[in-house]
C-alpha positions in Angstrom: -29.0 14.0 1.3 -28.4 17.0 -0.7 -25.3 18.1 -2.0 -25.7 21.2 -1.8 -26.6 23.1 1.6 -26.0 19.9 3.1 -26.8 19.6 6.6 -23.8 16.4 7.1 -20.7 16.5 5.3 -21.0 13.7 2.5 -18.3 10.8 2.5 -16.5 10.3 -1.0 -13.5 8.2 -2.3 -11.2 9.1 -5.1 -8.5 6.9 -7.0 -5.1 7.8 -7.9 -4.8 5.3 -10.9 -1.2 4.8 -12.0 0.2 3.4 -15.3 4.4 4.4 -15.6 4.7 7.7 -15.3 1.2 8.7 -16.0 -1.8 9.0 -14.1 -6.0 8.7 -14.9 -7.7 12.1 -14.8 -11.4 12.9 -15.3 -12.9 16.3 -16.7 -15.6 16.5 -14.5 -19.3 17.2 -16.3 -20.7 18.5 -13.3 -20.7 20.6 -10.2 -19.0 21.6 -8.1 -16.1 22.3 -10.1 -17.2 21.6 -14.0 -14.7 21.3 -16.3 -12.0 20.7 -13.9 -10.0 17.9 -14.1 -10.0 15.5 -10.8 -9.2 11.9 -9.4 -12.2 10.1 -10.4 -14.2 9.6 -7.7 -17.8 10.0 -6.2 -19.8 9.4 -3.1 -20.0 5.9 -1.2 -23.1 4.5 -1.3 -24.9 3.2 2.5 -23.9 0.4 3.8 -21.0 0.3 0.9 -17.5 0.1 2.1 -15.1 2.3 1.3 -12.8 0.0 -1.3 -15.9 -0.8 -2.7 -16.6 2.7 -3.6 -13.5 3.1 -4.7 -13.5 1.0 -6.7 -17.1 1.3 -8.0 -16.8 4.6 -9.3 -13.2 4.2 -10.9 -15.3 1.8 -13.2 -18.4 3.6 -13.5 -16.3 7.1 -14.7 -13.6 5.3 -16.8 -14.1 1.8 -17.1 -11.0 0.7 -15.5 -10.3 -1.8 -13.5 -7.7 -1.9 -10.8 -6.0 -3.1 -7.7 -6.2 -0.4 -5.2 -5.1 0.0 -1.6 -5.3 2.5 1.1 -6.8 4.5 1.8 -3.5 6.8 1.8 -5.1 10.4 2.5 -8.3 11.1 3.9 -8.9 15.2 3.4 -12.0 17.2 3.7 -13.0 20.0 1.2 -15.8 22.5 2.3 -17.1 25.4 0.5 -18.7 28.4 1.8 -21.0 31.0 0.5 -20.5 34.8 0.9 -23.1 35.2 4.4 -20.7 32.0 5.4 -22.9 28.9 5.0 -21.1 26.0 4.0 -22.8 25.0 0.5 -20.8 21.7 0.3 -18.7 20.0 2.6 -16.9 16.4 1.4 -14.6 14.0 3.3 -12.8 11.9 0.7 -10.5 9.2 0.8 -7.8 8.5 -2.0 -7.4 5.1 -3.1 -3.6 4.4 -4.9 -3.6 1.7 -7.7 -2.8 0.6 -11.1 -5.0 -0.7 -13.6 -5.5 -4.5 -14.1 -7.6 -4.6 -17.2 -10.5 -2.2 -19.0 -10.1 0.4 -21.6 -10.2 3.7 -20.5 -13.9 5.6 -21.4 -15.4 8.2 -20.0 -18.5 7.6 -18.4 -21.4 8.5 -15.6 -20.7 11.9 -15.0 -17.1 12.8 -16.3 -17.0 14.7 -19.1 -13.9 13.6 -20.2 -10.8 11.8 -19.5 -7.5 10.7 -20.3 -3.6 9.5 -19.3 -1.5 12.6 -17.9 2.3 12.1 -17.6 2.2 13.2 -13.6 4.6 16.0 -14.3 1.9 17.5 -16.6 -1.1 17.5 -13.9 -0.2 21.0 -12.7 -0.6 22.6 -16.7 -4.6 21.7 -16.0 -7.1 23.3 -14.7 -7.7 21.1 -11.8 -10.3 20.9 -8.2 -7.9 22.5 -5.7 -5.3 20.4 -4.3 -5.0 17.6 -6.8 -1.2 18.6 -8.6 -0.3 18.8 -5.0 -1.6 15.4 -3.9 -0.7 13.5 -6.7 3.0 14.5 -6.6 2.8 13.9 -2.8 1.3 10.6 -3.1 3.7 9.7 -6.0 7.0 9.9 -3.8 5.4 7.8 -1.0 
């Protein structure tokens, strides 16, 4: 299915990774929101389950390894265009976790990446919601 002008909303997990006081952020390389630093994350595949996902593309974009569980939010992000047609429309669920072994490396389609003390998230330019989530997700 296409991402763009979809004609379903596309499922997605993302992964709150954990380590002390900091937390894994990705620059994302492509769109929708280049540039922007996110949860890693990406689409689950068919017939994948959601850990799987999860835990999939937490390796694929940083090369991490961790024990997750949830998920703990499941949220929805849709984007229109100016006549009103939705050009993208995810549901993604957030996986919590902290890393078990792996270096971290950007890979697959982040751009970038790197440890954020969690108080520091909200100095980025981020997708929408993420400062927001992570310090809610933090005090659960």
């Amino acid at each position: 299915m296409q991402r763009s002008y979809p004609s379903a909303p596309l499922v997605g997990v993302s992964v709150l990774c954990i380590d002390g006081n900091r937390v894994l952020l990705i620059k994302r390389g492509k769109d929708p929101y280049k540039d922007h630093w996110s949860l890693p994350g990406g689409l689950v595949e068919l017939g994948e389950p959601l850990i799987a996902a999860a835990h999939r593309e937490l390796w694929e974009e940083t090369r991490i390894k961790a024990n997750l569980t949830g998920p703990v939010e499941t949220f929805d992000t849709i984007q229109r265009d100016d006549n009103g047609q939705v050009v993208s429309h995810y549901v993604l669920s957030v996986f919590l976790g902290s890393p078990v072994s792996g270096e971290a490396i950007a890979g697959d389609d982040a751009a970038a990446l790197e440890w954020v003390a969690a108080h520091r998230v909200q100095d980025r330019l981020t997708t929408p919601g993420t400062p927001d989530r992570i310090s809610r997700l933090l005090m659960k």
